[in-house]
C-alpha positions as CSV (number, residue, x, y, z in Angstrom):
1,X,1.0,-8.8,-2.5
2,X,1.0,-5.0,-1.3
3,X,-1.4,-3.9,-4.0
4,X,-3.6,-7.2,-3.6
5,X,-3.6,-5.8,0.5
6,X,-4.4,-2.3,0.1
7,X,-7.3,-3.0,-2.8
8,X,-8.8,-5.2,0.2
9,X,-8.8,-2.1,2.5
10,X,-12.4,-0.1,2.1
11,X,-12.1,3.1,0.3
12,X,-8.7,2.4,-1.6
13,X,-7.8,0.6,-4.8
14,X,-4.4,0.2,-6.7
15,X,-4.3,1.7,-9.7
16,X,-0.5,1.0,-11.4
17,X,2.8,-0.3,-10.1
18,X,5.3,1.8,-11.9
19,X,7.6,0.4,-14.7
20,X,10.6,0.0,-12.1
21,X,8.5,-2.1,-9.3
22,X,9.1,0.7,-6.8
23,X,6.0,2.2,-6.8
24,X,2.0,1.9,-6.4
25,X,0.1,4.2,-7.5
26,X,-3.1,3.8,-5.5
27,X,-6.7,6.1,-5.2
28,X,-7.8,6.7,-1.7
29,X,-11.2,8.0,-0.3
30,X,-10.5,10.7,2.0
31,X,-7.1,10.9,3.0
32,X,-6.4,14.5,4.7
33,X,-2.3,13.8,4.5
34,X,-0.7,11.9,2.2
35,X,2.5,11.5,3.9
36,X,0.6,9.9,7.2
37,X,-0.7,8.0,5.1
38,X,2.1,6.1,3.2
39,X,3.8,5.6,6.3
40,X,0.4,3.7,7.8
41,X,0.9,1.6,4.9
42,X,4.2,0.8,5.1
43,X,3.8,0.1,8.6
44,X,0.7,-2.0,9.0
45,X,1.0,-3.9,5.3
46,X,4.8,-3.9,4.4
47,X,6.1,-5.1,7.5
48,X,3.6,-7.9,7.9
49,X,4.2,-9.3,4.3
50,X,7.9,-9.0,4.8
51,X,7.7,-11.0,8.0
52,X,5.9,-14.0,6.1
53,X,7.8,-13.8,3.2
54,X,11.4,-13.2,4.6
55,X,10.9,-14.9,7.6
């Protein structure tokens, strides 16, 4: 559902999940710091599916 959300998101598509379902590997246009931007994920996208999912 996370890589489904952030392929919706203009300028970024997911590329891989990694063998071990703890990573996506994702290409982004523009992205000045990485860091900042894993943690927008995470916050925007991870806690909203979380909260439909888990209740």
């Amino acid at each position: 559902m996370l890589a489904l959300m952030i392929t919706l998101t203009p300028g970024t598509l997911s590329i891989d999940i990694s063998d071990d379902y703890k990573s996506i590997y994702v290409h982004s246009l523009h992205v000045p710091n990485i860091e900042e931007e894993i943690a927008t994920i995470r916050k925007s996208y991870e806690g909203a599916i979380m909260e439909v999912f888990h209740g």
